[in-house]
C-alpha positions as CSV (number, residue, x, y, z in Angstrom):
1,X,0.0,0.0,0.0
2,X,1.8,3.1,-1.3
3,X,2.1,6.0,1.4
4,X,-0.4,8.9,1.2
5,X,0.2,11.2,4.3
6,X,1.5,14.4,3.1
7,X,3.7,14.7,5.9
8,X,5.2,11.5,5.6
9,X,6.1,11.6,1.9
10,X,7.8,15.4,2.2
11,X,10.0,13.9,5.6
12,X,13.5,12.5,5.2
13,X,13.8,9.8,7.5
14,X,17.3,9.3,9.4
15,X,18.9,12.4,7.2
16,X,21.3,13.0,10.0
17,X,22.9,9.6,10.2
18,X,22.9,9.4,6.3
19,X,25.0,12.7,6.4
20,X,27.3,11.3,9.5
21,X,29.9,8.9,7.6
22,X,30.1,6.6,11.0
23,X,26.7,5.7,10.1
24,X,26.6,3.2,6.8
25,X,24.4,4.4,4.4
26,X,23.1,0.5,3.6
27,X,22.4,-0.3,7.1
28,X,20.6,3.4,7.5
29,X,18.9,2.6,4.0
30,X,17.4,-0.5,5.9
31,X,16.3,1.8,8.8
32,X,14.6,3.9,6.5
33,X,12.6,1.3,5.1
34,X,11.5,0.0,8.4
35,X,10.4,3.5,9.4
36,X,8.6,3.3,6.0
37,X,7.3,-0.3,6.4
38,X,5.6,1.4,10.0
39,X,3.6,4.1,8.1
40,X,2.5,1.7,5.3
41,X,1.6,-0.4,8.3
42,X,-0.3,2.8,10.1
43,X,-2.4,3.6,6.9
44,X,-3.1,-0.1,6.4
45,X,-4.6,-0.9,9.9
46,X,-5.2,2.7,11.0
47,X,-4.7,2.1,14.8
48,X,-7.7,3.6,16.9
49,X,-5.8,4.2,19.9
50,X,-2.9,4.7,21.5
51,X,-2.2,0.9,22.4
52,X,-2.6,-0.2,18.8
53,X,-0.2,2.2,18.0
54,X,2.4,0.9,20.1
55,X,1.7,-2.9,18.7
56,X,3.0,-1.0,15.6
57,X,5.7,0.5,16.9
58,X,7.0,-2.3,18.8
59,X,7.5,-4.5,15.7
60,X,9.1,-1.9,13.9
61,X,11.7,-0.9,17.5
62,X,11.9,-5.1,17.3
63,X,13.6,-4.9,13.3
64,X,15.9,-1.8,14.7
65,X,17.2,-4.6,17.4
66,X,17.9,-6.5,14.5
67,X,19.7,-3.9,12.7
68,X,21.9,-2.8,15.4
69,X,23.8,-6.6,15.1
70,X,24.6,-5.0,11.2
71,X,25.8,-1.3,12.2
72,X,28.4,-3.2,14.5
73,X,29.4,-5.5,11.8
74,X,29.7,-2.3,9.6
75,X,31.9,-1.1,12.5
76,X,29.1,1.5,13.5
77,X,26.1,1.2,16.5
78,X,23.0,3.0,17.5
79,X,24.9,4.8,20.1
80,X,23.9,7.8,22.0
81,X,23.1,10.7,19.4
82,X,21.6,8.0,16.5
83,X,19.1,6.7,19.5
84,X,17.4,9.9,20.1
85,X,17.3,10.5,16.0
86,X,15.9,7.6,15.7
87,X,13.9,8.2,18.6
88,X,12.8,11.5,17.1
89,X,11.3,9.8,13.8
90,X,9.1,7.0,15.9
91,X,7.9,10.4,17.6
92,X,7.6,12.1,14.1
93,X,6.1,9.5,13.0
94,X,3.4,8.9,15.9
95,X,2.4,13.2,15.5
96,X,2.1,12.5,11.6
97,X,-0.7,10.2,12.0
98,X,-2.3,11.7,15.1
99,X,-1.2,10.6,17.8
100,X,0.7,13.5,19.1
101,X,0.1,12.5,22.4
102,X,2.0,9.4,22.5
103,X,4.3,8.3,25.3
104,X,8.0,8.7,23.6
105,X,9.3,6.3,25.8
106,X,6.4,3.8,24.9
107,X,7.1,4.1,20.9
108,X,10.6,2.6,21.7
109,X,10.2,0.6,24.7
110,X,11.1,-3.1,23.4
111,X,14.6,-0.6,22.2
112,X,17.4,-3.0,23.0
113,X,19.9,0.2,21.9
């Protein structure tokens, strides 16, 4: 299901760890497309509350657990300063679709980085 939020489509995702060389850009291309994958996922099931949202988020947080095993084998990790970008789009993302009110610490919390 292609993307239709406005929002969304005019937002580049991770822009500060594609322009930060520690970060590669194929492991950061893969975060992308999980960030992606959630909002295709949001328009799809259209979560009615704040709890469906965070069944969302959760799977995607789960595939960023999976991608920190690749930034280290890249030599790279979700340290400090990538965290709280990341952090910052599952936030972006929540407002985007509504849910401005979501718990920042809930869109992450299965975060294993």
């Amino acid at each position: 299901m292609p993307i239709t939020n406005q929002q969304v489509l005019g937002h580049a995702f991770l822009q500060e760890m594609f322009d930060d060389s520690f970060f590669p850009d194929r492991v950061v291309g893969r975060g992308r497309a999980v960030l992606l994958q959630l909002c295709e996922r949001i328009e799809a099931e259209r979560p009615s509350d704040l709890e469906a949202l965070y069944a969302l988020t959760e799977a995607a947080t789960e595939e960023f657990n999976l991608l920190e095993r690749e930034f280290v084998a890249a030599g790279s990790e979700i340290e400090t300063v990538a965290r709280e970008w990341i952090c910052d789009e599952f936030r972006f993302v929540a407002s985007a679709y509504g849910f401005a009110d979501a718990d920042a610490e809930k869109l992450t919390a299965s975060r294993d980085w």
